[in-house]
DSSP file (Angstrom, degrees, kcal/mol; ACC not computed):
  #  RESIDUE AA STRUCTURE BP1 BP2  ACC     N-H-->O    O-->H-N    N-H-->O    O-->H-N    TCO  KAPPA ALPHA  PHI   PSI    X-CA   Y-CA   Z-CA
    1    1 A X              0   0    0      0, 0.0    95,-2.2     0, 0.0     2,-0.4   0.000 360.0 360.0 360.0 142.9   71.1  -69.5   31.0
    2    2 A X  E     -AB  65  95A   0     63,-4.1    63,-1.2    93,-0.2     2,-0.6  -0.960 360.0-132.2-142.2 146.4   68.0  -70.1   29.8
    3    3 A X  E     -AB  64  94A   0     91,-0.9    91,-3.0    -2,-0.4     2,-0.6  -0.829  14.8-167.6-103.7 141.0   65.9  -71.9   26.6
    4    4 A X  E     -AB  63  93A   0     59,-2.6    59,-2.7    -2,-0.6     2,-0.5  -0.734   4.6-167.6-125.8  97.5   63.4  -70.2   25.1
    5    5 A X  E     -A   62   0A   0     87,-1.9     2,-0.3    -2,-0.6    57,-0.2  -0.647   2.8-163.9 -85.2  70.0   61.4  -72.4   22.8
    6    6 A X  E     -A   61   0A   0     55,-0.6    55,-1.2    -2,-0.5     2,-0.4  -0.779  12.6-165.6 166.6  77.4   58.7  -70.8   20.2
    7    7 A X  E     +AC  60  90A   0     83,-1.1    83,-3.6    -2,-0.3    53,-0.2  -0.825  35.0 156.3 -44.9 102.2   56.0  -72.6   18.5
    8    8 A X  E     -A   59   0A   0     51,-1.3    51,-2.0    -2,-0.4     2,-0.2  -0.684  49.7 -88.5-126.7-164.3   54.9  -70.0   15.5
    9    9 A X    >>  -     0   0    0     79,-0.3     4,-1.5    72,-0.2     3,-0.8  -0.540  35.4-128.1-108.0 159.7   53.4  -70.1   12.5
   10   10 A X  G >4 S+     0   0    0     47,-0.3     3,-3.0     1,-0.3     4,-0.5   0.992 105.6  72.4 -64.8 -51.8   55.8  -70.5    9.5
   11   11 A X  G 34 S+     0   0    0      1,-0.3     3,-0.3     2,-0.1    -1,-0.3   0.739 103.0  44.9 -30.3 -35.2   54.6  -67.6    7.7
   12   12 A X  G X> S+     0   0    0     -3,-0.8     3,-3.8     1,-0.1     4,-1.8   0.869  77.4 100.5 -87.3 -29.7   56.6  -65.3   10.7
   13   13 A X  H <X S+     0   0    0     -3,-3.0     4,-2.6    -4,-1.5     5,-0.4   0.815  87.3  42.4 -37.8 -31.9   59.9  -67.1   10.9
   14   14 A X  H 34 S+     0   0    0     -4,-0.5    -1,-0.3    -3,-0.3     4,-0.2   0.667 111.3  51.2 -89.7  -2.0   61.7  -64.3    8.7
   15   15 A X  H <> S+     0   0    0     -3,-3.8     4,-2.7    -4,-0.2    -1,-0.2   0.793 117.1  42.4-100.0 -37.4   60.1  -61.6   10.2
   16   16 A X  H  X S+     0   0    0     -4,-1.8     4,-1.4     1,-0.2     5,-0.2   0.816 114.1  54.0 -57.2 -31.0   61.5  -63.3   14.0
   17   17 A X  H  < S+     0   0    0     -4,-2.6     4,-0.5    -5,-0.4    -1,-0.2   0.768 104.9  48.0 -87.8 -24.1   64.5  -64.1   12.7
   18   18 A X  H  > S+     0   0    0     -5,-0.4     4,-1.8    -4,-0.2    -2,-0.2   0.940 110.4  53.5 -71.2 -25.8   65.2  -60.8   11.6
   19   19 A X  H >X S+     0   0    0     -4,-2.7     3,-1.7     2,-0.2     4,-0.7   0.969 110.7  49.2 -70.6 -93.5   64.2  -59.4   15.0
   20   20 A X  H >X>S+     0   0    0     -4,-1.4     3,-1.6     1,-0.3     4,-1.5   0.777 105.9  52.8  -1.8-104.4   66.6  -61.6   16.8
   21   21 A X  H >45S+     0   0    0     -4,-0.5     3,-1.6     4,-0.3     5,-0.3   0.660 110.7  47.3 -11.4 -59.0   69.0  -61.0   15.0
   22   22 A X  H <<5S+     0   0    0     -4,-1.8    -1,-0.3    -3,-1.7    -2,-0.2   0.630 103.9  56.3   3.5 -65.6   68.5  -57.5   15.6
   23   23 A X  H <<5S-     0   0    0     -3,-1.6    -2,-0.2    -4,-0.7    -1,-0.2   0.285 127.9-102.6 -90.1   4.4   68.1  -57.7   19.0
   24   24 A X  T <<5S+     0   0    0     -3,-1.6    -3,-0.2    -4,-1.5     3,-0.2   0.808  91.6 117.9  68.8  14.6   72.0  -59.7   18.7
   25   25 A X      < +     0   0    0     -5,-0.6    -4,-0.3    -6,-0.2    -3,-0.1  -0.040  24.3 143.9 -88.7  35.1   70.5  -62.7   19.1
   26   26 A X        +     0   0    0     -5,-0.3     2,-0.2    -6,-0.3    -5,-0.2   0.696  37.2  89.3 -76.1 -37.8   71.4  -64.2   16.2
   27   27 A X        +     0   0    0     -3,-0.2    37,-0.4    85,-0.1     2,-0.2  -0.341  54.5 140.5 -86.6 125.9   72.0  -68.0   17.0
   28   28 A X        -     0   0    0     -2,-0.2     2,-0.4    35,-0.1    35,-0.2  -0.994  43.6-131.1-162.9 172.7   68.8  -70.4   16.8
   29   29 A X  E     -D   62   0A   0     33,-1.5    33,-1.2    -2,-0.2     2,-0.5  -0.633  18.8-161.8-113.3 157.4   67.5  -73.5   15.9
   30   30 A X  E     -D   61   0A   0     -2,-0.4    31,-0.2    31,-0.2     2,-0.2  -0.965   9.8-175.8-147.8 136.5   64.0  -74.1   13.7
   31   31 A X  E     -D   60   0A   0     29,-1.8    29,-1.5    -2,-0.5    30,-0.1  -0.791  24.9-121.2-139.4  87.0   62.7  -76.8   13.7
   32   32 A X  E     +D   59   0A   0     27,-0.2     2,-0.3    -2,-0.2    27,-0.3   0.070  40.7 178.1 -17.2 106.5   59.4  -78.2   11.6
   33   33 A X  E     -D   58   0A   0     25,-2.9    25,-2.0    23,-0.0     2,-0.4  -0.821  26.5-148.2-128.1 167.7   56.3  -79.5   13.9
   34   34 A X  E     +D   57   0A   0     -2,-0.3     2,-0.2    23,-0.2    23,-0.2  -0.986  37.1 129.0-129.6 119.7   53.1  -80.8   13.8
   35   35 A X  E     -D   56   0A   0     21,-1.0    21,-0.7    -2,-0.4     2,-0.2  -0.710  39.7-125.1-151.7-146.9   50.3  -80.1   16.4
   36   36 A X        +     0   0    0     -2,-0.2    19,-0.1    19,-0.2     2,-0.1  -0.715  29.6 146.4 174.9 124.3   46.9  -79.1   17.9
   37   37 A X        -     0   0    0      2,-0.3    49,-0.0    -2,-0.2     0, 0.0   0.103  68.6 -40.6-120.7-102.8   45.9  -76.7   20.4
   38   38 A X  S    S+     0   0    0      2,-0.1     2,-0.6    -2,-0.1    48,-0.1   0.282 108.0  86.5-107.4   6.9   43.1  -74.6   20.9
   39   39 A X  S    S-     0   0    0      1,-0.1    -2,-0.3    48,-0.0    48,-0.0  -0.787  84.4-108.8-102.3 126.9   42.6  -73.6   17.4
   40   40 A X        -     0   0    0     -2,-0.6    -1,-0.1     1,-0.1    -2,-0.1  -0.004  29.3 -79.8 -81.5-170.9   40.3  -76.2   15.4
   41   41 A X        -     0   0    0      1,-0.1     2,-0.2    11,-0.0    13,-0.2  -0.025  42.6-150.4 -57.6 160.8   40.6  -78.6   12.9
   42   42 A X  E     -E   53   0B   0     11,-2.5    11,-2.4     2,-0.0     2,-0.4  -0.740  16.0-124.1-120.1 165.1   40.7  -77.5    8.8
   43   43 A X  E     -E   52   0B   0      9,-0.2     2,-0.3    -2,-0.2     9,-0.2  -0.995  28.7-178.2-133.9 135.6   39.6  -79.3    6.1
   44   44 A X  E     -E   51   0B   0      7,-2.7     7,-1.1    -2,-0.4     2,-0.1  -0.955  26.1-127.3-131.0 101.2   41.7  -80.4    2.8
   45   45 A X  E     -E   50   0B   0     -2,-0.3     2,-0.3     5,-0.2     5,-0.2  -0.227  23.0-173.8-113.7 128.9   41.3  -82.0   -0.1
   46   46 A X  E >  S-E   49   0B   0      3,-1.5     3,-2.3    -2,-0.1    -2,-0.0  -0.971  78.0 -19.7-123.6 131.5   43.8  -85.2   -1.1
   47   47 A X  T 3  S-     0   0    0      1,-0.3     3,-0.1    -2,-0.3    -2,-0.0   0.383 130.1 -42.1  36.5  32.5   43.3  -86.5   -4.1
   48   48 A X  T 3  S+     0   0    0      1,-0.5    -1,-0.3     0, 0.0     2,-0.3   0.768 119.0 102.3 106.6  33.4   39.8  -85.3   -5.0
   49   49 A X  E <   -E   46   0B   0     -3,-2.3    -3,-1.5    -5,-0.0    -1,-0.5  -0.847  69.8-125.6-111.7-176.3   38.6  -86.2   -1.3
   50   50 A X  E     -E   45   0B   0     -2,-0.3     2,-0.2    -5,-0.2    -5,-0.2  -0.987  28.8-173.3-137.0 131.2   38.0  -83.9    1.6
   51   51 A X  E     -E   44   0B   0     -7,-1.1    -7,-2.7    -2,-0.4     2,-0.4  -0.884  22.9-134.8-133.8 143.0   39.8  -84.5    4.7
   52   52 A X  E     -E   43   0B   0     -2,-0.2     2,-0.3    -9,-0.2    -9,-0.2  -0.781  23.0-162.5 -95.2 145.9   39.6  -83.0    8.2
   53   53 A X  E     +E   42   0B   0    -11,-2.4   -11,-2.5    -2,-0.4     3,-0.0  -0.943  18.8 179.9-122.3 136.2   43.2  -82.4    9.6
   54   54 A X        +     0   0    0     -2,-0.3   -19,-0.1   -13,-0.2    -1,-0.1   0.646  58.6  76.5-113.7 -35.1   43.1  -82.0   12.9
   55   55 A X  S    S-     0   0    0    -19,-0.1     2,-0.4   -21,-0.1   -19,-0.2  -0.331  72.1-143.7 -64.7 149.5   47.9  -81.3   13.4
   56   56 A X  E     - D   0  35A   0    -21,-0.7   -21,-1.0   -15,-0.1    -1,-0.1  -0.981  11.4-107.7-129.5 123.6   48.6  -78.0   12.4
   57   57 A X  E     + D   0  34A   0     -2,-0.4     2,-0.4   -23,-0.2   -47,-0.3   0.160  52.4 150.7 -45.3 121.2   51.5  -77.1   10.7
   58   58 A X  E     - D   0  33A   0    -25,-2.0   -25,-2.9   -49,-0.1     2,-0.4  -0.998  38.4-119.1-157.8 157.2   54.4  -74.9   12.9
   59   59 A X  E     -AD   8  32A   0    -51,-2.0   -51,-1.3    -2,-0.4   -27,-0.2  -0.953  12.5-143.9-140.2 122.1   57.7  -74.1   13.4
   60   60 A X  E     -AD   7  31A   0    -29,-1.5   -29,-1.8    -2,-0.4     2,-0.6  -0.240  16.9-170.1 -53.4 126.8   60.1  -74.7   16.8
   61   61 A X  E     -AD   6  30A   0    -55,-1.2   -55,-0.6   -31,-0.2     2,-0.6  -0.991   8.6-163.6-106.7 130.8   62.6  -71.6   17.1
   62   62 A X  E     -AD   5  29A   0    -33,-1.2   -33,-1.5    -2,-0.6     2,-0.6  -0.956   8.0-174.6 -97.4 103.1   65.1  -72.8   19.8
   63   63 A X  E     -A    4   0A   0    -59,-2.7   -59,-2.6    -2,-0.6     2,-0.4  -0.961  11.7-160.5-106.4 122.1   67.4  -69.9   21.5
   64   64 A X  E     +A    3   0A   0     -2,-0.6     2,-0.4   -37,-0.4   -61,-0.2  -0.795  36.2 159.1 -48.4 111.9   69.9  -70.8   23.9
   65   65 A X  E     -A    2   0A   0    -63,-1.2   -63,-4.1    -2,-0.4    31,-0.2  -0.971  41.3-105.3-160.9 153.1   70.4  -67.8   25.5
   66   66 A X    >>  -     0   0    0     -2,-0.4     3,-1.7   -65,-0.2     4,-1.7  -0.256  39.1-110.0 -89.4 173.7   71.8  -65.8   28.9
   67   67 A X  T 34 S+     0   0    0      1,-0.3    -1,-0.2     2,-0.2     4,-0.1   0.704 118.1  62.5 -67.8  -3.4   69.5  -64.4   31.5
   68   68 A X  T 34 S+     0   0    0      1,-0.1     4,-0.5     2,-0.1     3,-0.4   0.851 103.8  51.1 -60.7 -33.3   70.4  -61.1   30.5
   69   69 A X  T <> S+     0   0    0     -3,-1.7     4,-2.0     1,-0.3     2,-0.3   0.842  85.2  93.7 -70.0 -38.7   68.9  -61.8   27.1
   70   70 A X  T  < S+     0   0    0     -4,-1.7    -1,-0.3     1,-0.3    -2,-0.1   0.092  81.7  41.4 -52.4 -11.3   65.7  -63.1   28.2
   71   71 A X  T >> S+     0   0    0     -3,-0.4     3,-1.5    -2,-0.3     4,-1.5   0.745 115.5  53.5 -72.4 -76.5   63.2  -60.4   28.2
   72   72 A X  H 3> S+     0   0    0     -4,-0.5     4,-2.0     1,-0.3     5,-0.3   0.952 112.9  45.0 -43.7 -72.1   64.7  -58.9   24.8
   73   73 A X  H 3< S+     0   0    0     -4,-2.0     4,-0.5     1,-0.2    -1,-0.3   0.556 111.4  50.0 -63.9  -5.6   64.2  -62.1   23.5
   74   74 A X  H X> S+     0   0    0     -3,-1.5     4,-2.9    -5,-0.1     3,-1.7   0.971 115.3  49.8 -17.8 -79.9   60.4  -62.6   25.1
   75   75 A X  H 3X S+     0   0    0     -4,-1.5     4,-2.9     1,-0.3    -2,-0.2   0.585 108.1  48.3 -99.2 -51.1   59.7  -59.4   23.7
   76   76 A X  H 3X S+     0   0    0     -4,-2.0     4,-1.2    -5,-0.3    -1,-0.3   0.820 114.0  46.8 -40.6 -52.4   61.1  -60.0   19.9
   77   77 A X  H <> S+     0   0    0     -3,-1.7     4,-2.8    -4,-0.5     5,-0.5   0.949 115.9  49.7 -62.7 -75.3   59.3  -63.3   19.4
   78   78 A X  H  X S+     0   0    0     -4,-2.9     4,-0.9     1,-0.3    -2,-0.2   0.772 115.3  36.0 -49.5 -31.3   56.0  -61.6   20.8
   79   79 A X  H  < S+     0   0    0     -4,-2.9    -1,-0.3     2,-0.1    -2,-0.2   0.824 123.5  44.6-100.3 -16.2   55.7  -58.6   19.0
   80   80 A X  H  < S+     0   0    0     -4,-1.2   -64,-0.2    -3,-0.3    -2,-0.2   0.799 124.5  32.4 -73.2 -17.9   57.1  -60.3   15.4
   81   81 A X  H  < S+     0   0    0     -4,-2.8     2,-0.3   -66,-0.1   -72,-0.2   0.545  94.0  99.3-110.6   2.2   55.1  -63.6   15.6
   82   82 A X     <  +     0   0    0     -4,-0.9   -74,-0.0    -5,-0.5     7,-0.0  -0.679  26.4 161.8 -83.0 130.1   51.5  -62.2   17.5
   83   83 A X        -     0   0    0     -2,-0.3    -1,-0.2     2,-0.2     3,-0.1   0.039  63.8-117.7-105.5   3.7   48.6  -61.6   14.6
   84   84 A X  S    S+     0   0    0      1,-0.2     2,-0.2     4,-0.0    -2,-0.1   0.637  74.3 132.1  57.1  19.4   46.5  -61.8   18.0
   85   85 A X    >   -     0   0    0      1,-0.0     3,-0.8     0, 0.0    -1,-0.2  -0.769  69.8 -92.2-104.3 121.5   44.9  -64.7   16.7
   86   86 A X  T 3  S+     0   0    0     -2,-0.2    -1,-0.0     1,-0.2   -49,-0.0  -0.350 113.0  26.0 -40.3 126.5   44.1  -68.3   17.9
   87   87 A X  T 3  S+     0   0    0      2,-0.1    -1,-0.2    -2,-0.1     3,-0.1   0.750  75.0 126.1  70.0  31.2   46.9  -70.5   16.9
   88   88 A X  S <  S-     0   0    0     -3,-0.8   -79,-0.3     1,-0.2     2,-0.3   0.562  71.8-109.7 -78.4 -23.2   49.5  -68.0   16.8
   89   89 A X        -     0   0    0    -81,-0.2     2,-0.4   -31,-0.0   -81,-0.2  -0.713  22.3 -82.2 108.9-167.5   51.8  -70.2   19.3
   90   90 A X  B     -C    7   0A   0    -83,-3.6   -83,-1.1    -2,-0.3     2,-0.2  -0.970  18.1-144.9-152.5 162.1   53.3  -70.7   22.6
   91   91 A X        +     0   0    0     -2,-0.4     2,-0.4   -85,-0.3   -85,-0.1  -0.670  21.1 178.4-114.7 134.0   56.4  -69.5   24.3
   92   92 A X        -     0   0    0     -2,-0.2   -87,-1.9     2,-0.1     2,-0.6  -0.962   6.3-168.2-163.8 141.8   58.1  -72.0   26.8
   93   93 A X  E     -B    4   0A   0     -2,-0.4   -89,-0.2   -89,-0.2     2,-0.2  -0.943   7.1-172.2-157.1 116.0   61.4  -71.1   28.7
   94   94 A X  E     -B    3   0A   0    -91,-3.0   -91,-0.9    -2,-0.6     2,-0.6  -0.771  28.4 -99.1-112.3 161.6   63.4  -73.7   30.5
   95   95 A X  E     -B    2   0A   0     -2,-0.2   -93,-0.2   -93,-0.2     2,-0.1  -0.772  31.1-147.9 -51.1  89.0   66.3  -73.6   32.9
   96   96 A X        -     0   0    0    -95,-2.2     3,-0.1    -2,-0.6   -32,-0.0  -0.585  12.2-172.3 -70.4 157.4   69.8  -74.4   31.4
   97   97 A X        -     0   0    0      1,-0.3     2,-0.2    -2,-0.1    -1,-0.2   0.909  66.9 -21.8-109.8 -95.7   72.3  -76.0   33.5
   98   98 A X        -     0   0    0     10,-0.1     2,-0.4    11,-0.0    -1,-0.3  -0.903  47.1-155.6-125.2 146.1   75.3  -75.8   31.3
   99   99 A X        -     0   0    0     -2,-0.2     9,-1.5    -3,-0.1     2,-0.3  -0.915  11.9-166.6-130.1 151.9   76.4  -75.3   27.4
  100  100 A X  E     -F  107   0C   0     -2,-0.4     2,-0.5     7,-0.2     7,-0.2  -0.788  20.6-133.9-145.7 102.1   79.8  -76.6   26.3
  101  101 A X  E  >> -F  106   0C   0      5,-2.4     4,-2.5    -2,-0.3     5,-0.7  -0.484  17.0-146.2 -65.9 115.3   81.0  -75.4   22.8
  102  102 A X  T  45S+     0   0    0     -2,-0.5    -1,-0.2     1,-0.2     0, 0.0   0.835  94.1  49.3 -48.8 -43.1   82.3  -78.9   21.1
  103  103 A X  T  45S+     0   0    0      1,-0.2    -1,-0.2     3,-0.1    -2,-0.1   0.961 126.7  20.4 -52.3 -69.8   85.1  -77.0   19.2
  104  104 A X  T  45S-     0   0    0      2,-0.1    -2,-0.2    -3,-0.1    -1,-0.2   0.710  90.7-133.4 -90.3 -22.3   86.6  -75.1   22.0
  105  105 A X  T  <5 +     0   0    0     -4,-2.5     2,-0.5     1,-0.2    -3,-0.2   0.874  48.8 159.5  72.1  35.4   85.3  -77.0   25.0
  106  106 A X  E   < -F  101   0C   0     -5,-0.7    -5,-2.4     5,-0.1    -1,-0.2  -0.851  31.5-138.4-114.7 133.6   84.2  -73.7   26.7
  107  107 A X  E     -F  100   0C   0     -2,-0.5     3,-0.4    -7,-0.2    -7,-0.2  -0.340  49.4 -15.1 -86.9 156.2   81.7  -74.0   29.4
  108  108 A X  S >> S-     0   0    0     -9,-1.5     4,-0.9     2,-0.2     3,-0.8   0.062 119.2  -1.2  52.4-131.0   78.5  -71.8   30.2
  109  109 A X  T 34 S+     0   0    0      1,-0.3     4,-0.4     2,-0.2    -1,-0.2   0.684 127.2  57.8 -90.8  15.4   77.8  -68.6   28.9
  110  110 A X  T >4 S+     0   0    0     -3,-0.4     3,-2.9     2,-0.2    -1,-0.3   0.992 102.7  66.5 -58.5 -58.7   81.0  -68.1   26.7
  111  111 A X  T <4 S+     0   0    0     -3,-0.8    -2,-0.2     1,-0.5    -1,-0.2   0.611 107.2  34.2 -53.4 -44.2   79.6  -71.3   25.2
  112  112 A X  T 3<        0   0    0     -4,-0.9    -1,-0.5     1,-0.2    -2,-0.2   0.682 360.0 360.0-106.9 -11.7   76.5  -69.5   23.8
  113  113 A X    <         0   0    0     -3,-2.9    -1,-0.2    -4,-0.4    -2,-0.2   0.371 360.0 360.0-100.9 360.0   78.1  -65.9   22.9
């Protein structure tokens, strides 16, 4: 099993989640964040000042998902959330261990299906 983490810009989440979904991936988690990579700072006006902000606004998709999936689901993310643009996001895929659905108590990749 692996999780496939997705920093993108909010403005794509409906177009990613419809592509998931799609793809039969349907279950994931989103999750507001705040950051800064290689894309610079903006400037904003708060209450009739003007302020550099340096965090930039994003949103986490977390899929659980098995290694069969992983490529489709690469592949979904990249071509719904890329404008080809600095500060489009990052991609991050970790190892899972084990998943255990609380309800049923069924281990590994039943767990996620």
């Amino acid at each position: 099993m692996k999780k496939v983490e997705a920093i993108i810009r909010p403005s794509k989440l409906k177009a990613v989640q419809r592509g998931l979904k799609e793809a039969e991936i349907p279950c994931i988690t989103v999750i507001p964040v705040k950051g800064s990579g290689l894309q610079k700072s903006y400037s904003e006006r708060y209450r009739g000042t003007e302020q550099s902000m340096i965090l930039q606004t994003r949103v986490m998709i977390i899929c659980v998902i098995s290694d069969d999936n992983l490529e489709k689901c690469v592949d979904v993310i990249l071509e719904n959330a890329s404008e080809n643009l600095v500060g489009d996001g990052k991609i991050f895929i970790y190892n899972v261990e084990d998943a255990i659905r609380l309800s049923s108590k069924v281990r590994g990749n039943e767990a996620i299906l």
